[in-house]
C-alpha positions as a Markdown table, in Angstrom:
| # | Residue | x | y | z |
|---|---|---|---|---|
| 1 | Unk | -19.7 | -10.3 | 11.7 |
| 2 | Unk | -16.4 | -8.8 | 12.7 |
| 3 | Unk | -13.6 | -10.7 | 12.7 |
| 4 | Unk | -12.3 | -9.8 | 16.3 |
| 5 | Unk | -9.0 | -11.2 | 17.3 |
| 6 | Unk | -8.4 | -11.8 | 21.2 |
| 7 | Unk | -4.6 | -10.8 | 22.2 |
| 8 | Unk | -5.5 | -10.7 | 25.8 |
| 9 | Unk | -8.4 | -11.1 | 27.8 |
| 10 | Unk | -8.5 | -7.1 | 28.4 |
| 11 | Unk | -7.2 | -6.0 | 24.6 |
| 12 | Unk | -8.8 | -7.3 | 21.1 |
| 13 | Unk | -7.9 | -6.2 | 17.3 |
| 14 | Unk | -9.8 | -6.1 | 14.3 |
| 15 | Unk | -10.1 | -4.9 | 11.3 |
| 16 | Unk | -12.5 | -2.7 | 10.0 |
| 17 | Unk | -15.2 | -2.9 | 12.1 |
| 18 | Unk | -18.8 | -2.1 | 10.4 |
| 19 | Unk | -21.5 | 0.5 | 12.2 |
| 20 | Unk | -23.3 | -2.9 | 12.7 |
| 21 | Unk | -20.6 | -4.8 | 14.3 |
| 22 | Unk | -20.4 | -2.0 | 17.4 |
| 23 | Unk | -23.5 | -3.9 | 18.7 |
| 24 | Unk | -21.3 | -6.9 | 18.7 |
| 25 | Unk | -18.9 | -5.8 | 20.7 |
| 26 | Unk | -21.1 | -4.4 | 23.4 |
| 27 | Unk | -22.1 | -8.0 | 23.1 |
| 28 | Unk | -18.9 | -9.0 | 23.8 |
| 29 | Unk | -18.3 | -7.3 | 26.8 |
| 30 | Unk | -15.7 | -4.3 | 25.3 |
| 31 | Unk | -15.9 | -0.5 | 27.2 |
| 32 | Unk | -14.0 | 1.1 | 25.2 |
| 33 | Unk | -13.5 | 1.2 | 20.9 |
| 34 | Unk | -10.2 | 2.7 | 20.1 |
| 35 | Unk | -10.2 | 3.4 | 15.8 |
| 36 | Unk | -6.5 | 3.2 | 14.8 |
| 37 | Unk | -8.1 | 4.2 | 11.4 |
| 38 | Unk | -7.8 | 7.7 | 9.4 |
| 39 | Unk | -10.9 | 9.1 | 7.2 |
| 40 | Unk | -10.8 | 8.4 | 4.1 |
| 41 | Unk | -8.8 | 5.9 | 3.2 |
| 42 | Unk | -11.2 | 4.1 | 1.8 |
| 43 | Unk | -14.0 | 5.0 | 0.1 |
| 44 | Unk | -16.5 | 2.3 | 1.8 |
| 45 | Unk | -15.3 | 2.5 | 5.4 |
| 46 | Unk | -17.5 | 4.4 | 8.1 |
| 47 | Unk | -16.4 | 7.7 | 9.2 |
| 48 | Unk | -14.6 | 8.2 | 12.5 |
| 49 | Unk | -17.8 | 10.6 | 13.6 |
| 50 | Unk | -20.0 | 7.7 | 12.4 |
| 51 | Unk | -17.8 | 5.4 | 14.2 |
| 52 | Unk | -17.9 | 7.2 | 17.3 |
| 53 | Unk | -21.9 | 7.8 | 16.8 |
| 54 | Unk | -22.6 | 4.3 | 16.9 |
| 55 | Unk | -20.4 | 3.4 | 19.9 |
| 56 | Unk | -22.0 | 5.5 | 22.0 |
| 57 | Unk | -24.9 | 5.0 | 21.0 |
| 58 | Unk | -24.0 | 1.3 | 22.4 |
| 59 | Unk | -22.9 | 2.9 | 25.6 |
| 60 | Unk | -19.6 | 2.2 | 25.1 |
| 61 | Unk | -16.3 | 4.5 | 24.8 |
| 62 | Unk | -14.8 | 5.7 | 21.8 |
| 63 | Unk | -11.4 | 7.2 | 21.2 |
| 64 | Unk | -9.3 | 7.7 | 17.6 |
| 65 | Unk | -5.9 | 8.0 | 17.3 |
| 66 | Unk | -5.7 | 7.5 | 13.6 |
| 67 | Unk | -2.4 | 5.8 | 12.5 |
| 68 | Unk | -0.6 | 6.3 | 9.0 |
| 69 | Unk | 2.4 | 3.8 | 8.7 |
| 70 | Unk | 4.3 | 3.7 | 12.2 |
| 71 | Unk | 2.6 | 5.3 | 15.4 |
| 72 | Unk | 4.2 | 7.9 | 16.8 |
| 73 | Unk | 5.3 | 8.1 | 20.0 |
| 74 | Unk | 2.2 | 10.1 | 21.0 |
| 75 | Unk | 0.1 | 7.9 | 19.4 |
| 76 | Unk | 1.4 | 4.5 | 21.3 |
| 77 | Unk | 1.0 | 6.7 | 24.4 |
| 78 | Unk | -2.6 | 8.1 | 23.9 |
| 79 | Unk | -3.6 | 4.1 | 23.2 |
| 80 | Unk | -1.3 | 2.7 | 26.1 |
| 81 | Unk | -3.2 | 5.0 | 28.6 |
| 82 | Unk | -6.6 | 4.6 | 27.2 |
| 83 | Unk | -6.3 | 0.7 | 27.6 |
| 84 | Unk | -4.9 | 1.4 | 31.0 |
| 85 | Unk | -7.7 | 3.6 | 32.0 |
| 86 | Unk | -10.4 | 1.6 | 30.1 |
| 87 | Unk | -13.8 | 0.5 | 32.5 |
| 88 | Unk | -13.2 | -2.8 | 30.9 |
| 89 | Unk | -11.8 | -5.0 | 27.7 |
| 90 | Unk | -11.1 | -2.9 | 24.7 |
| 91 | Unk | -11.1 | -3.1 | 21.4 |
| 92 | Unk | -8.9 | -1.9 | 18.6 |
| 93 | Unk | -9.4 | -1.6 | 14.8 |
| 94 | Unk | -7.9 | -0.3 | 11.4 |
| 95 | Unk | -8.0 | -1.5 | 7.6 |
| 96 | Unk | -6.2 | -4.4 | 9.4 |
| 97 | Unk | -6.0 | -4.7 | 12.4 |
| 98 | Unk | -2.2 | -4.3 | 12.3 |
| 99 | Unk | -1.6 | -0.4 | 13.4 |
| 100 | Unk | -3.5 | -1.5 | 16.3 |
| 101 | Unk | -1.8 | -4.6 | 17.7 |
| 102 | Unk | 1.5 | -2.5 | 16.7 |
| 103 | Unk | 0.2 | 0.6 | 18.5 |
| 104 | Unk | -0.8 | -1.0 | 21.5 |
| 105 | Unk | 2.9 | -3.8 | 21.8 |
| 106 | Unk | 4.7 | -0.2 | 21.2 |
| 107 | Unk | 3.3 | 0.5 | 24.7 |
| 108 | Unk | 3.6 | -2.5 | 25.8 |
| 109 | Unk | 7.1 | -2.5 | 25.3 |
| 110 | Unk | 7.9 | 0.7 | 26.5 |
| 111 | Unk | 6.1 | 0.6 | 29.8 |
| 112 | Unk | 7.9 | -3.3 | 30.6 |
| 113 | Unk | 4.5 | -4.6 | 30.8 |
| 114 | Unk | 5.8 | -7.6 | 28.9 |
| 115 | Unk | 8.7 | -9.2 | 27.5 |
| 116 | Unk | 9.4 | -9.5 | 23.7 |
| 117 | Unk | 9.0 | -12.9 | 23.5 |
| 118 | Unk | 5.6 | -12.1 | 25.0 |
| 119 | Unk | 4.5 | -9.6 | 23.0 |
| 120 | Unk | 5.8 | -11.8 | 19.7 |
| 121 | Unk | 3.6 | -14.7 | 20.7 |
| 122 | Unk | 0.3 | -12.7 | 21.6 |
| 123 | Unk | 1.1 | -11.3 | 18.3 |
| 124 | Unk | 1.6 | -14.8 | 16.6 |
| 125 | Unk | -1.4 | -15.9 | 18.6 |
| 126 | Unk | -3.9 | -13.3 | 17.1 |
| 127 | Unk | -2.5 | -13.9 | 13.4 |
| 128 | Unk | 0.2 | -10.6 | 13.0 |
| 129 | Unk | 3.8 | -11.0 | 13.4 |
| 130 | Unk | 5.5 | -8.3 | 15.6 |
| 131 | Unk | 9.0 | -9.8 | 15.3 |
| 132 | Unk | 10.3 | -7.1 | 13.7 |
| 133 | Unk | 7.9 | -4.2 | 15.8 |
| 134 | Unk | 8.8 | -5.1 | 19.1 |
């Protein structure tokens, strides 16, 4: 079972998710899978295509924007307007779970959607400190 962490009632992390826990989120109520994750970075973890297969085949969307070290800024844009434009609650993943909360408060930030503080404590909330991200 994935270990998905709520940050808002519109935006989850996790980490690695596994082909089987896609069914899960459908479950859950997610649209849209965003994979914060590159290929090969470790040996066991699904492939993006495999990934992206198995959301779909779920009905759900899928987008990657795979993140090594700190996003770019293209990168926390391409998320912030996915999860702006998302049918409904999304979810994000990598090894994780971290590029993806960092990703998405980047955005956050830089659109004034919320204050620091805010951002901090959501952070906080769903077990990853962003004190020094955001």
């Amino acid at each position: 079972m994935a270990d998905i962490r709520t940050v808002t009632p519109d935006f989850a992390v996790a980490p690695q998710l596994a082909l089987a826990d896609i069914a899960e989120a459908r479950a859950r109520g997610f649209t849209l899978v965003i994979n914060n994750r590159p290929d090969g970075e470790s040996p066991d973890q699904p492939s993006g295509a495999e990934m992206e297969a198995a959301a779909r085949a779920e009905g759900l969307d899928y987008l990657a924007v795979p993140v090594v070290g700190r996003p770019s800024d293209a990168q926390v844009a391409a998320v912030l307007e996915a999860v702006k434009s998302a049918k409904g609650p999304v979810i994000a993943f990598c090894r994780s779970g971290t590029r993806s909360i960092v990703t998405w408060a980047l955005g956050e930030a830089q659109r004034g959607g919320r204050s620091r503080a805010d951002l901090v404590g959501l952070g906080q909330a769903a077990g990853y400190d962003l004190s020094g991200v955001v």
